[in-house]
Backbone as CSV, one residue per row, in Angstrom:
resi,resn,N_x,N_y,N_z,CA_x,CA_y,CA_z,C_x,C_y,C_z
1,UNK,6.407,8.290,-19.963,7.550,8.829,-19.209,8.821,8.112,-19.643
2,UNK,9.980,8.998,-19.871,11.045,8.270,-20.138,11.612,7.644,-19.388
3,UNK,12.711,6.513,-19.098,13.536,5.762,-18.306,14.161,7.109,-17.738
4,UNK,14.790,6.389,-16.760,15.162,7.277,-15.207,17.373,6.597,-16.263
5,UNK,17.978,7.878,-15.698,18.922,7.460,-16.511,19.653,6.440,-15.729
6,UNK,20.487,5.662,-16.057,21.383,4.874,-15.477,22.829,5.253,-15.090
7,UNK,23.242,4.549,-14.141,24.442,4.934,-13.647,25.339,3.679,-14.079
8,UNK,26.180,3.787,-15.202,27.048,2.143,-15.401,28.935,2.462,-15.411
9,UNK,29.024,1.322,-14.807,30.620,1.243,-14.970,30.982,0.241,-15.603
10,UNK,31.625,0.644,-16.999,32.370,-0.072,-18.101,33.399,0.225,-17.807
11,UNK,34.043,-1.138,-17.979,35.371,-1.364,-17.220,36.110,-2.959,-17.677
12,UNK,37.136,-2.899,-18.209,37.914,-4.097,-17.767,38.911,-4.314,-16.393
13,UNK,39.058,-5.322,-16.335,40.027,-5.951,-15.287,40.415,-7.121,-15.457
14,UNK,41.627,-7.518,-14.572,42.458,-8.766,-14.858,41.357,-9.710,-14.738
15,UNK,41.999,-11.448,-14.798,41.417,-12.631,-14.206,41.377,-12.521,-12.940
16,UNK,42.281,-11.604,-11.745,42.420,-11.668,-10.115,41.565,-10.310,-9.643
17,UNK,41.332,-9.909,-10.774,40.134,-8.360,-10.339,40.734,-6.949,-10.201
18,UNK,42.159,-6.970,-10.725,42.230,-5.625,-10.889,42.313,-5.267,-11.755
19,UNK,42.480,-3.409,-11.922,41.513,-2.785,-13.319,43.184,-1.739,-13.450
20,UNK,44.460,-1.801,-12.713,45.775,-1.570,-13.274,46.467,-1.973,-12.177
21,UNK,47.982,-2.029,-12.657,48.770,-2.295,-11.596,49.095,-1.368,-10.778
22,UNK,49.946,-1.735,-9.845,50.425,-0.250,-9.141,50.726,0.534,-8.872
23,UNK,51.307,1.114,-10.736,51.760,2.006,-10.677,50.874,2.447,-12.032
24,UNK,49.548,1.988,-11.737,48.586,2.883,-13.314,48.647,2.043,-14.273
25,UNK,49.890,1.160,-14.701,49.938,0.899,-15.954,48.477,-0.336,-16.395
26,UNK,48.266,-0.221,-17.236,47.156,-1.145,-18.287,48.095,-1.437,-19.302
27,UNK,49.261,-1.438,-19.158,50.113,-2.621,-20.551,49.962,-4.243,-20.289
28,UNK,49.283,-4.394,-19.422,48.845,-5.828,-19.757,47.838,-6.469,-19.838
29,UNK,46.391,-4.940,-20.372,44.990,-5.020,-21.290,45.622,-5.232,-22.240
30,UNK,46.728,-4.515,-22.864,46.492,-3.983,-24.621,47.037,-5.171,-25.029
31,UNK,47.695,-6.087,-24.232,48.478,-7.219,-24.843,47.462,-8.617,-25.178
32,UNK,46.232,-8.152,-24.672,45.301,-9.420,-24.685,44.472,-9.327,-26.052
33,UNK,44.270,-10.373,-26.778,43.433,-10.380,-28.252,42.290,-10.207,-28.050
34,UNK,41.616,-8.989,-28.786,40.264,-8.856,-28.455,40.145,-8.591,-29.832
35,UNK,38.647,-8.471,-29.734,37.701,-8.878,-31.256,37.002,-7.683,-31.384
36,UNK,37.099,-6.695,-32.403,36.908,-5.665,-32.633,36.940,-4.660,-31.805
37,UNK,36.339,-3.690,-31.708,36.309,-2.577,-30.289,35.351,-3.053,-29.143
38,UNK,35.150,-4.302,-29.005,35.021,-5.348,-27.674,33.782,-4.597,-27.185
39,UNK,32.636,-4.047,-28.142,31.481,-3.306,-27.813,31.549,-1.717,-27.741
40,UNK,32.401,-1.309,-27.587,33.029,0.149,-27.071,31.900,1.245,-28.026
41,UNK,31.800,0.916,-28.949,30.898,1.950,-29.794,29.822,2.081,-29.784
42,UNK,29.108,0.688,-29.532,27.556,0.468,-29.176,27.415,1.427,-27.542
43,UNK,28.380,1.139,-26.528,28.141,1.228,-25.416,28.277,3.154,-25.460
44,UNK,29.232,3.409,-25.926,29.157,4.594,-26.777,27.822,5.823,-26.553
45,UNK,27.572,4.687,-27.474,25.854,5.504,-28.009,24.971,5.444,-27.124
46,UNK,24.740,4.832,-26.070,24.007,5.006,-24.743,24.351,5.740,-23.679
47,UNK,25.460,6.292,-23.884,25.664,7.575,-22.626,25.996,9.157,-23.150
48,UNK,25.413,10.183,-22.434,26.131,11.640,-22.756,27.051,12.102,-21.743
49,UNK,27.445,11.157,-20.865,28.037,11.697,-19.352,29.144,10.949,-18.699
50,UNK,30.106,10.716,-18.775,30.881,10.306,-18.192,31.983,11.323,-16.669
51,UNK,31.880,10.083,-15.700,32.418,10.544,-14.338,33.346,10.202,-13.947
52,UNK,34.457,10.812,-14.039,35.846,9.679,-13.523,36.882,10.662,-12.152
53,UNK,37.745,9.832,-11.477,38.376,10.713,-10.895,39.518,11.058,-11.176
54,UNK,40.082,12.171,-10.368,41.079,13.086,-10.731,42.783,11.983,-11.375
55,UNK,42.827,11.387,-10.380,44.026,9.820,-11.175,43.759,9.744,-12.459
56,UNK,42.020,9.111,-12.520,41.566,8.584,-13.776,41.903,9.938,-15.149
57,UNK,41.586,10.447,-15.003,41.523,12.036,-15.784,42.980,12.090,-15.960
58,UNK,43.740,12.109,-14.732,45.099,12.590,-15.324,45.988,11.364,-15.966
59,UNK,45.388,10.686,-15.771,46.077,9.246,-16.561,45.934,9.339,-18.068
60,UNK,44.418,9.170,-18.337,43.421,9.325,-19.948,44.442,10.336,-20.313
61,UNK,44.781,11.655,-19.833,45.002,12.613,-20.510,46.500,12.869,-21.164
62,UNK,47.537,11.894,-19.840,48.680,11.292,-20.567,48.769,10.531,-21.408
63,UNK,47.723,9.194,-21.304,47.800,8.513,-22.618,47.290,8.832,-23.959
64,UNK,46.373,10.192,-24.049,46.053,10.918,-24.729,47.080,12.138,-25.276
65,UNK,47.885,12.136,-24.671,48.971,13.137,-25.043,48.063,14.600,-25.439
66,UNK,47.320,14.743,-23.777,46.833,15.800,-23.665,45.597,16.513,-24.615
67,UNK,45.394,15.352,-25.547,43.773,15.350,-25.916,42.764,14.330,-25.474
68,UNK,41.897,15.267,-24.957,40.608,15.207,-24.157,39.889,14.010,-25.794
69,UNK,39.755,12.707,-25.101,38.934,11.650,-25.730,37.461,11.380,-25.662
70,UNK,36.938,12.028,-24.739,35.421,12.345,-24.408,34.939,13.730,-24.796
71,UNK,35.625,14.319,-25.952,34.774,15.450,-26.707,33.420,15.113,-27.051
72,UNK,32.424,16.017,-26.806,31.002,16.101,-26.752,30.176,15.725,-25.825
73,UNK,30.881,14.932,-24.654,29.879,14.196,-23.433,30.397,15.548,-22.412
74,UNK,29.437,15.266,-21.673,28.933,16.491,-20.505,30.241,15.023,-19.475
75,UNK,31.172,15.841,-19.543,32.031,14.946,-18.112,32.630,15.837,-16.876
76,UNK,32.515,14.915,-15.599,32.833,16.060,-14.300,34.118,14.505,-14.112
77,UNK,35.088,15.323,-13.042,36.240,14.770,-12.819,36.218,15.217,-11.283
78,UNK,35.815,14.401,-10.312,35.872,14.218,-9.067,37.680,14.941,-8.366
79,UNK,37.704,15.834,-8.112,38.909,16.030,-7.218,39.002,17.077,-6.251
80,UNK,39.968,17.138,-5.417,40.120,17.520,-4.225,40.741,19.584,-4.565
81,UNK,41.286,19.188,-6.357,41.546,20.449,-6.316,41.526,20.533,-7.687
82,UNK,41.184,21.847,-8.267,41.000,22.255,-9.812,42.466,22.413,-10.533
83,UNK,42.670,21.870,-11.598,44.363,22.018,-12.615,44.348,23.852,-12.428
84,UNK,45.562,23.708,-12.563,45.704,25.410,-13.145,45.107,25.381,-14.860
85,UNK,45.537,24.477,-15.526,45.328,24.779,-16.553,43.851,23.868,-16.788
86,UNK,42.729,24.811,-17.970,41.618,23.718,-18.440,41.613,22.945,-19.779
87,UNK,41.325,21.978,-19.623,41.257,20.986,-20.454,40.442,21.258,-21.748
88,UNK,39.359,22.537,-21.048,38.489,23.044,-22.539,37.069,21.980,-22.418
89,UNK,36.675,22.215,-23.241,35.158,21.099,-23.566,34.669,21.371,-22.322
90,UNK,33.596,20.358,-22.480,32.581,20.408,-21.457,33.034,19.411,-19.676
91,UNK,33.803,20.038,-19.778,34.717,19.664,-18.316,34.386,19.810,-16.730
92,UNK,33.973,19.599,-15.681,33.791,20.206,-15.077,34.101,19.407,-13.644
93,UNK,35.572,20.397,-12.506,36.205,19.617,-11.780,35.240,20.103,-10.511
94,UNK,34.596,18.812,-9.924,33.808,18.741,-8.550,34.778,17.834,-7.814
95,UNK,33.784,18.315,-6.376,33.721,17.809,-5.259,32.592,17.832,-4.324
96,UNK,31.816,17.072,-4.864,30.559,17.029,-4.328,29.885,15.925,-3.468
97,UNK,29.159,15.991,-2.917,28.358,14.619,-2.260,28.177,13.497,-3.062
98,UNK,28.576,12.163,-3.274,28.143,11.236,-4.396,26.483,11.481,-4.534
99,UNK,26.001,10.852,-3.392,24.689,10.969,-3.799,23.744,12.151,-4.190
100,UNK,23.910,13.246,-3.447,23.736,14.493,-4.225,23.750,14.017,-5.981
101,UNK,25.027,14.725,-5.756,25.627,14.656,-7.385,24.916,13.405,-8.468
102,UNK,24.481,12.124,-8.142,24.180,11.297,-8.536,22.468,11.735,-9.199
103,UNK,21.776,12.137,-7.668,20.620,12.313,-7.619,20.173,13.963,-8.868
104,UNK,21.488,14.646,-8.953,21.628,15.830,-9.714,21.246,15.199,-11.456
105,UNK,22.497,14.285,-11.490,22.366,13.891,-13.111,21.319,13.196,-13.410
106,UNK,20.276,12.514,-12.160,19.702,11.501,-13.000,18.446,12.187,-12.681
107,UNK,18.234,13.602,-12.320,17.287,13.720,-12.254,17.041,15.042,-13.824
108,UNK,17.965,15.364,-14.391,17.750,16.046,-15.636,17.845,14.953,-16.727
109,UNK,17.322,15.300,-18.121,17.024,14.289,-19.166,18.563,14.309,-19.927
110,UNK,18.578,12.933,-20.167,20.050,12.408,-21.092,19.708,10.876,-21.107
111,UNK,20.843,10.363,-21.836,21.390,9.234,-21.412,22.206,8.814,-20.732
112,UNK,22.549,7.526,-20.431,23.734,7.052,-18.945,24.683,7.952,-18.925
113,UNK,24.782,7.744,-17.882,25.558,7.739,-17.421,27.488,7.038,-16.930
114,UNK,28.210,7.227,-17.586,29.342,6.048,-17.499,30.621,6.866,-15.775
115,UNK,30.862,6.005,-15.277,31.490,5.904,-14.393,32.675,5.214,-14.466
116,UNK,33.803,5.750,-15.237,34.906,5.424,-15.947,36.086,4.459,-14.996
117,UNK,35.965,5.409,-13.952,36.828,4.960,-12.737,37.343,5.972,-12.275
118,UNK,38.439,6.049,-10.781,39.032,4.742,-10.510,38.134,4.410,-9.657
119,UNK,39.154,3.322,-9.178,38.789,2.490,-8.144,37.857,2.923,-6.839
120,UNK,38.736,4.171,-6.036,38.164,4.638,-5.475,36.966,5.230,-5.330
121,UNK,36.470,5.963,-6.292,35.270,7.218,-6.869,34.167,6.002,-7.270
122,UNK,34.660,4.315,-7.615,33.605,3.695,-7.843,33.140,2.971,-6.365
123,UNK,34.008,2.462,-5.527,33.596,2.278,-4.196,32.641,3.620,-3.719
124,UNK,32.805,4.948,-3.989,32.036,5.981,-3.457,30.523,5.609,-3.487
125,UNK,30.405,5.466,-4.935,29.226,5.110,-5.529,28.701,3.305,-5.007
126,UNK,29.486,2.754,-5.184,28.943,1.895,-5.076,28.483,1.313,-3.120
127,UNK,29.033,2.294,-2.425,28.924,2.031,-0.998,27.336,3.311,-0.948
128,UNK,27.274,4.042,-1.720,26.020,4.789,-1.748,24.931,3.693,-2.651
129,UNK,24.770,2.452,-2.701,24.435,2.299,-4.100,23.727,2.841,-5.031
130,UNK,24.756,3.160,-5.494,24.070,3.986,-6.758,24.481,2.880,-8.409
131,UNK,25.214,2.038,-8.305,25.719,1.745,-9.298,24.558,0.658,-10.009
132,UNK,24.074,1.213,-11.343,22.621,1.040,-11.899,23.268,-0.985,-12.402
133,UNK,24.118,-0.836,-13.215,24.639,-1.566,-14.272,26.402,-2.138,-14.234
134,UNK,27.024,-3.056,-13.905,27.971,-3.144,-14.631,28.598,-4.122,-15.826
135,UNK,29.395,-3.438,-16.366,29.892,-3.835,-18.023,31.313,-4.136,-17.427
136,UNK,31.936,-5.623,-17.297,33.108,-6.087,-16.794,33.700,-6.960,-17.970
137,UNK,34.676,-6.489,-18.636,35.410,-7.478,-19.644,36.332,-7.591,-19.262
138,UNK,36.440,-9.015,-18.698,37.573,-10.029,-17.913,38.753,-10.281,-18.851
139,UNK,39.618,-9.966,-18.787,41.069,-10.448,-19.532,41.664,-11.503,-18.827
140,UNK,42.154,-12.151,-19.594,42.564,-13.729,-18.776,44.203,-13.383,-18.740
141,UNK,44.644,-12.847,-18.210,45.960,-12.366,-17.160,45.862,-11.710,-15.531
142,UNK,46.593,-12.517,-14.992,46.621,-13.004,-13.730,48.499,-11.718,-13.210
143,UNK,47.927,-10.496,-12.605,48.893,-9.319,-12.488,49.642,-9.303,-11.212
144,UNK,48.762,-10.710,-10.258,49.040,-10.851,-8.790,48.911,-9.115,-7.973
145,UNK,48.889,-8.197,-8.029,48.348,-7.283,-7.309,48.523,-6.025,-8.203
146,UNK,48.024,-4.993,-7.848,47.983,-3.769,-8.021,46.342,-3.072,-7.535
147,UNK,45.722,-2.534,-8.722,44.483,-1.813,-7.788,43.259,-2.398,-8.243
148,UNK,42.546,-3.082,-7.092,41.838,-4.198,-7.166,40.296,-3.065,-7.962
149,UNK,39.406,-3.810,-8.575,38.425,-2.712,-8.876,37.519,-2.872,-7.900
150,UNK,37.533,-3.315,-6.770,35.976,-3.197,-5.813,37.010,-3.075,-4.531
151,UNK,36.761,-1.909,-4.096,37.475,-1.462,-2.779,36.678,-3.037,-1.545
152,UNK,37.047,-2.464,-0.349,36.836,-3.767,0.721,35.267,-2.758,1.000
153,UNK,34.106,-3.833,1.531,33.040,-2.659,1.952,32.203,-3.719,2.793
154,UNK,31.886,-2.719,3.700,30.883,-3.584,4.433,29.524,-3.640,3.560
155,UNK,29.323,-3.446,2.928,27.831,-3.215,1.572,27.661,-4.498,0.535
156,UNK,26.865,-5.731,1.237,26.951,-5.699,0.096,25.034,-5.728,-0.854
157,UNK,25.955,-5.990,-2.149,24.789,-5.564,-3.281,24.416,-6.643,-4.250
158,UNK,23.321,-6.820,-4.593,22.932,-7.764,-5.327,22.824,-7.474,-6.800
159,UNK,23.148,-8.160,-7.872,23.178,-7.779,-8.806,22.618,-9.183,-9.831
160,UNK,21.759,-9.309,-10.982,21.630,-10.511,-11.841,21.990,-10.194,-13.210
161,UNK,22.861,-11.367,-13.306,23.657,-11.251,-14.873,22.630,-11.477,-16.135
162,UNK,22.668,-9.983,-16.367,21.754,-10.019,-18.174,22.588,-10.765,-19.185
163,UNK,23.715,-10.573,-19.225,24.357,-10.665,-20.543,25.612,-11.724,-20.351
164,UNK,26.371,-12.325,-21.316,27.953,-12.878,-21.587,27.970,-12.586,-22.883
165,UNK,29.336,-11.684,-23.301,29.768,-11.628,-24.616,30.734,-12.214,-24.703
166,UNK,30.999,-12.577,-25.611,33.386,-12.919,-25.514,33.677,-12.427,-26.887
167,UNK,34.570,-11.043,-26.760,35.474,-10.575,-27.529,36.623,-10.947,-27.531
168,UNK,37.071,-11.935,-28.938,38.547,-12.460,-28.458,38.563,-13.122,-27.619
169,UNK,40.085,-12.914,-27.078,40.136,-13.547,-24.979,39.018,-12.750,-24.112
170,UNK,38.512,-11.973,-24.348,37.900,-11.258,-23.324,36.752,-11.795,-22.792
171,UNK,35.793,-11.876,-21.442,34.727,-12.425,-21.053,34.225,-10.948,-20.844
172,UNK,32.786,-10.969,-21.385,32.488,-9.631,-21.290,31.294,-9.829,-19.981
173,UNK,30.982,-9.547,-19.402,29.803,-9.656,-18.097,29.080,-8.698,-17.894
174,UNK,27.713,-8.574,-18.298,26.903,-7.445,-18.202,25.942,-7.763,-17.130
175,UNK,25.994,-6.806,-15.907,24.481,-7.270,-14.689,24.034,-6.043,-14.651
176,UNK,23.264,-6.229,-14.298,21.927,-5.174,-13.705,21.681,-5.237,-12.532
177,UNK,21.510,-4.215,-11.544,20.685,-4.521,-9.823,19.809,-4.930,-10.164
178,UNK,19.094,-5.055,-9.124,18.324,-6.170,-8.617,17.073,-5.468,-8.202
């Protein structure tokens, strides 16, 4: 029998734990020295599915200057309401039950699952726990606030650290549940 797929969130964030400031921006990831694509390609090749929400989506797609960067993965974009216009590819805008929806993908055959962000849509998941894996590469800048990556929760979850990489400045932190 094959593995049951995983649910992971690859993700950086500051040294104080947030994953942008408060107004979206990540100009003070790109400024930190990292050492090749900081795993990005390996991690790559272990998922067909990525889940992000409607912020997350419309952010990617500005800094994309409106090309879709997840061509070929089966991706849904959590929101409250569908664009007028479609993005094309294999797109698809829900609003569904987390766990439902969770219990949907991992019960047909693929690989992981990635859970891109934001913030919010990962508290969803992670107050359902569903969150299999996370992939955290720590940048050593200190942003004093904006949007923290682990909402406040009465939940909590146990997790044991498989891995430490360091790309560059980066601390890379890989755990697994428990």
């Amino acid at each position: 029998m094959a593995d049951e797929r995983k649910i992971v969130c690859y993700i950086a964030e500051s040294l104080d734990g947030y994953i942008a400031t408060e107004d979206d921006s990540l100009d003070w990831l790109f400024k930190v020295e990292g050492e090749g694509d900081a795993g990005y390609a390996e991690f790559m090749e272990t998922i067909d599915t990525v889940v992000m929400g409607r912020r997350t989506y419309d952010w990617v797609m500005d800094m994309e200057k409106g090309e879709y960067p997840y061509e070929g993965l089966k991706s849904y974009i959590y929101s409250r309401s569908v664009p007028d216009k479609s993005a094309g590819g294999d797109i698809e805008f829900i609003d569904m039950d987390i766990p439902a929806f969770a219990d949907m993908l991992k019960s047909t055959p693929g690989k992981n699952i990635w859970i891109i962000g934001g913030s919010e849509l990962l508290a969803g998941f992670m107050d359902a726990g569903l969150i299999d894996e996370f992939v955290i590469s720590i940048a050593p800048v200190v942003i004093g606030r904006g949007i923290p990556l682990f909402q406040k929760s009465d939940l909590m979850t146990e997790y044991r650290l498989k891995e430490v990489k360091r790309y560059g400045e980066f601390a890379q932190l890989h755990y697994i549940s428990k």
